[in-house]
N, C-alpha and C positions, 0 to 999 in steps of 0.2 A: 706501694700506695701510701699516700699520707695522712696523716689524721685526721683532714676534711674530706677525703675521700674523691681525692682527685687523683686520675691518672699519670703518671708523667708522660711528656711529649718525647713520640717516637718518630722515628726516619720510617722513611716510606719502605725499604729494607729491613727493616728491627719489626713495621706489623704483618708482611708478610711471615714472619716465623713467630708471632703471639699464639695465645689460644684462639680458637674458634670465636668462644664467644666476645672475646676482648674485641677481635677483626670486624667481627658482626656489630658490636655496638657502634663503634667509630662510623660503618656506613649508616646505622638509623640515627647517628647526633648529627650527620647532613641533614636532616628533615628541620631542625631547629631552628625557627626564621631570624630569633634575635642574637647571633652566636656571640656579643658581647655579655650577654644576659642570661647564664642558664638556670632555671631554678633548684631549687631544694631536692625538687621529686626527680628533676631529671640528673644530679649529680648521682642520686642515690640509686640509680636505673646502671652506672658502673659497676656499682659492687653489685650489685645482686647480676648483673648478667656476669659477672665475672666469678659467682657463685657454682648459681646454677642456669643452664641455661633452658629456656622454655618455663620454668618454674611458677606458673602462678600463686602458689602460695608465698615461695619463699620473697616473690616480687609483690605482693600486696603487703607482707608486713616489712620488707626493708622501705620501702616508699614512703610510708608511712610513716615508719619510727626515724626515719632520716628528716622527714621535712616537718617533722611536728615532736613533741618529747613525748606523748604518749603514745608505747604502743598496742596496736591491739593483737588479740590471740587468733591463730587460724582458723579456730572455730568460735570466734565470738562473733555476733551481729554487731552491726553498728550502732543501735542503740543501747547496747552493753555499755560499749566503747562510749559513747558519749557521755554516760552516766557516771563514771570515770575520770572523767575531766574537770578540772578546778574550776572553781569560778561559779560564775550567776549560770541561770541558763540562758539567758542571750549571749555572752560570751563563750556556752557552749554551744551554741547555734552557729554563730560566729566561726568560727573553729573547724566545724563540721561543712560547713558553707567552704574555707579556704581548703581545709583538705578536698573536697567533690574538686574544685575546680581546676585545682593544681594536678590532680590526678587524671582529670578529665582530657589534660593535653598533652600526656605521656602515648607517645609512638613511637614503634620500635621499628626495627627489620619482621619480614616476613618469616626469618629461621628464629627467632626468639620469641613467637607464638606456640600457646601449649596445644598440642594434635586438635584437639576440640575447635581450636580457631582458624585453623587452615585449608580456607575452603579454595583459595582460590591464588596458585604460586607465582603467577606475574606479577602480581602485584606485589612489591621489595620492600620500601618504605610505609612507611605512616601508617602502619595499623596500630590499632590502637592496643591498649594491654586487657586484661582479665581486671575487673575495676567491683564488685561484687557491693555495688549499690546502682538501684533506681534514679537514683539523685544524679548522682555523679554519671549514669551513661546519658539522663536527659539533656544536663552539661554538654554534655562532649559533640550534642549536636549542635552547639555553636561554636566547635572547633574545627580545623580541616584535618582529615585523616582521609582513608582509605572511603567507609562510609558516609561521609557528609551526603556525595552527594546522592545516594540510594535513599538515604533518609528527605532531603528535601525534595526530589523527586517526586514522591507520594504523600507526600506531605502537600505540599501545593498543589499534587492532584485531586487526592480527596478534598480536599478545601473547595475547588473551583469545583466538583463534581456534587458535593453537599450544596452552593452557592449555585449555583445552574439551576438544581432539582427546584427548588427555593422560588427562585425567579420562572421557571416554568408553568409552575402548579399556579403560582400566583399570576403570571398573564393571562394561559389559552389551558392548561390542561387538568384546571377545575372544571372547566365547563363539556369535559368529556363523560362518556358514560364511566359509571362506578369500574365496573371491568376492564375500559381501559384504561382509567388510573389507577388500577392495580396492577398491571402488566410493566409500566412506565415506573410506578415508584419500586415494584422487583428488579427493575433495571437499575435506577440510580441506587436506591439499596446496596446491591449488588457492586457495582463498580467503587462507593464510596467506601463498605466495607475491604474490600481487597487491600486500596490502598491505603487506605489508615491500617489493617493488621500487618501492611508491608513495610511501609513507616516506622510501628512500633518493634518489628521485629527488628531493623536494620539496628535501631539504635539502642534495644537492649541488648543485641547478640554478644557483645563480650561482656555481662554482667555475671555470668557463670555457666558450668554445663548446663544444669537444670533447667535455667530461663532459657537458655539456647535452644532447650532442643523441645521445650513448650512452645515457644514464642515460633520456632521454627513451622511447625504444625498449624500454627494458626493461621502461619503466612501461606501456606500451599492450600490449606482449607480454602483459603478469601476467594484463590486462583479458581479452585472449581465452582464456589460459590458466583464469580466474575461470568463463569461458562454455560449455568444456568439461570443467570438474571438477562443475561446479552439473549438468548435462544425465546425468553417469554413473550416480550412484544413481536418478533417478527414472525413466531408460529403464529402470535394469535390475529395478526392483520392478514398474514400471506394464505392462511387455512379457515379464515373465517366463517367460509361456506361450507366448510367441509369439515365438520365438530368431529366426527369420526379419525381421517386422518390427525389432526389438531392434539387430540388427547391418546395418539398412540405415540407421536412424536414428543409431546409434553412430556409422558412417563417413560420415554426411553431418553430424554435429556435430565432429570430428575434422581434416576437410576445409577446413571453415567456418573451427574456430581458428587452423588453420596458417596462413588465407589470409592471416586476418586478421595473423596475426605479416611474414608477410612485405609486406603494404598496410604496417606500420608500420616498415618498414624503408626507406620511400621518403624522401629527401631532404627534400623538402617536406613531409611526411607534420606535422612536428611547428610548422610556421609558425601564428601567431597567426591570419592572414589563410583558414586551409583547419581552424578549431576547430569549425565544421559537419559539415565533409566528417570530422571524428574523430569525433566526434558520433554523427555519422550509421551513420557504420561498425560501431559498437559498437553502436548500439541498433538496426541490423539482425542485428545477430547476438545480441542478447538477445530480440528480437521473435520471432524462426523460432523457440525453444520453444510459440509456437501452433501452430505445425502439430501436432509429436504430443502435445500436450495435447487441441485439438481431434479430433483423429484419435480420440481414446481415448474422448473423450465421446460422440461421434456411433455411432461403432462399441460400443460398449457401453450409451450411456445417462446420461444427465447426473447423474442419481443417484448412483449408481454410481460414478460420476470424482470426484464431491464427496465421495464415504464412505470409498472406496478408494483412492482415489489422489493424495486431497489437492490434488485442483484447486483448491481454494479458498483452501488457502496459495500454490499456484503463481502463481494470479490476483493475489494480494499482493504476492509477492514481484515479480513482472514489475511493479506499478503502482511499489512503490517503485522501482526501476531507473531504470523510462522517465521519474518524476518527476524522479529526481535528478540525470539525464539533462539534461531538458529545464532546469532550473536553469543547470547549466552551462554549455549550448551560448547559452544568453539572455543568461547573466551575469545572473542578478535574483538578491537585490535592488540589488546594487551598484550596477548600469546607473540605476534610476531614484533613485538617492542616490549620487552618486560623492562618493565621499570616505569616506562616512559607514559603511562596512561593512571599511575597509580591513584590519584587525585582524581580526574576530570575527565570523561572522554570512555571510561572502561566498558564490558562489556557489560555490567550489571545495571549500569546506568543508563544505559543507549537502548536496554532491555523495559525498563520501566517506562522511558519517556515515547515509545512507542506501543506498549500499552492505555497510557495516557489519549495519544493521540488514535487510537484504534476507539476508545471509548468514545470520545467525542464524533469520529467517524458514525460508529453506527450510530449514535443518538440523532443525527442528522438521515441517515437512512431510515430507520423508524420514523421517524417525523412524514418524511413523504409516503412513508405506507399511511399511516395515519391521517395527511391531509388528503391523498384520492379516497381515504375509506370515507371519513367525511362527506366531503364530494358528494360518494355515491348515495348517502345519506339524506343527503339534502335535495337530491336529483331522485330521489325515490329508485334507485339501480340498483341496489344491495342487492347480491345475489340474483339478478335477473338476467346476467350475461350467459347465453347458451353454452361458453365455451367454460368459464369460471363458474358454472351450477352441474357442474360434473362430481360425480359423489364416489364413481371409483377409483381405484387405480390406474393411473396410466403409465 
């Protein structure tokens, strides 16, 4: 290796017999879209995979002290490190600014991630590294890697989801009863929180273990939180007559999400190796909205649930879930194209944007519970249908 820390160029025979890590780097410098051009950080991503390989530490400070002459210590903060640095302090803003963004576009191979990163093995290229500032992973979501698009995904969903709720309240659903804009803002609540703690998690997740497996927790929180703000409005239009059943389902959907917050508080909870048993968990607790769905059609009448109740979007809204769902926990299409979905198209992606559109599904399903309730309001009906002023079980 030479003094600037270039590799010499090998025959396609000379890298079958390198080290591992040397082979491994050469496939993640294909991810580098301007190969005339490669920077500071990314020469210095040679030597350090040719170090160590996976090594997050020993890759934040060759990076570093490669593309800039100060370096910092494995356990210094970066505003240690900043303080350290010659000059005004806009120069060392400056500084601190090109280190975040240079570092922000380092992606590697999938096998030169440290264990903590490696949730997901089809995916080969463009992950990104262990980058252990805030700064610099909010950078890197205006770079392409592995996460771009998980991060804008929910990103642009909570936005339109916060932007809906907004324009709602301010059309038609100020003018509803207090009750049911409380039901409606638990809902958008609900669904905005998910995907903004989804958003925030993707794009700190390689900031370090710590943030990862905080951030990580937050994001399975949102999910059950997601499960009990979606069940408020349609228990409380579809049970309206019937406060009894209404508030036995309320506190067993309630139950359900807490449980589920505190199952994602388990240590292991967020391991690549238990992406089933997350899976699993979640889509048992979107699956239990059959019970009072069914409850309501059997005891009423299937008609009846499809006119009034909006089973029909329920029914949609749940296939979208449990599809987007089963994407995820499979990994397709990646799994049977590794490589080829790394960027665009993966299963974490196709997972979100189906939650996105499951949201806006049922929000349109509540609505038409909400305009016959109306309706029956305004027609003086409420509760005066022989078949819907049934007070037991059926």
């Amino acid at each position: 290796m030479g003094e600037d820390g270039e590799l010499p160029s090998t025959s396609k025979e000379e890298n079958l017999e390198a080290s591992e890590s040397i082979a491994l780097y050469e496939i993640s410098l294909e991810t580098v879209d301007d190969e005339d051009e490669e920077t500071d950080s990314i020469q210095s991503l040679k030597h350090a995979a040719n170090r160590l390989l996976g090594a997050d530490d020993i890759i934040k400070s060759e990076i570093v002290s490669s593309a800039f002459t100060s370096e910092i210590a494995i356990d210094q903060t970066w505003g240690e490190w900043m303080q350290e640095l010659p000059g005004s302090t806009w120069i060392k803003v400056r500084t601190f600014g090109k280190v975040q963004w240079r570092w922000s576009k380092n992606c590697v191979h999938y096998a030169h991630l440290p264990e903590w990163l490696k949730d997901n093995r089809f995916l080969l290229r463009c992950n990104r590294l262990p980058i252990y500032s805030f700064t610099g992973c909010m950078l890197s979501a205006f770079r392409i890697h592995t996460e771009t698009g998980n991060i804008w995904t929910h990103l642009i969903g909570s936005l339109l989801t916060v932007g809906y709720c907004i324009y709602a309240f301010a059309s038609r659903l100020h003018k509803l009863h207090w009750t049911e804009q409380l039901v409606y803002a638990a809902f958008f609540l609900a669904a905005s929180l998910c995907m903004g703690f989804s958003c925030i998690f993707h794009a700190v997740i390689n900031h370090s273990p710590k943030v990862f497996k905080l951030f990580s927790r937050l994001d399975y929180s949102g999910i059950s939180l997601l499960v009990i703000g979606s069940y408020m409005p349609w228990l409380y239009y579809s049970y309206f007559c019937h406060p009894t059943i209404y508030v036995v389902y309320t506190v067993v959907t309630c139950v359900m999400g807490i449980s589920g917050i505190f199952v994602s508080l388990w240590d292991e909870f967020d391991k690549p190796k238990y992406r089933n048993v997350r899976a699993g968990v979640f889509l048992t607790m979107g699956l239990s909205a059959v019970v009072p769905a069914f409850h309501y059609a059997i005891k009423f009448g299937w008609s009846i649930a499809l006119d009034r109740a909006s089973l029909g979007w329920m029914i949609l809204m749940g296939s979208l879930y449990v599809f987007g769902t089963m994407l995820y926990m499979f990994q397709i299409p990646e799994r049977w194209f590794p490589g080829k979905f790394d960027i665009w198209g993966q299963s974490h992606q196709m997972f979100h944007i189906f939650v996105l559109v499951a949201v806006f599904v049922h929000y349109h399903g509540i609505s038409v519970l909400e305009a016959n309730h109306t309706e029956d309001i305004l027609n003086n009906r409420v509760c005066t249908d022989n078949i819907l002023n049934t007070t037991t079980f059926g």
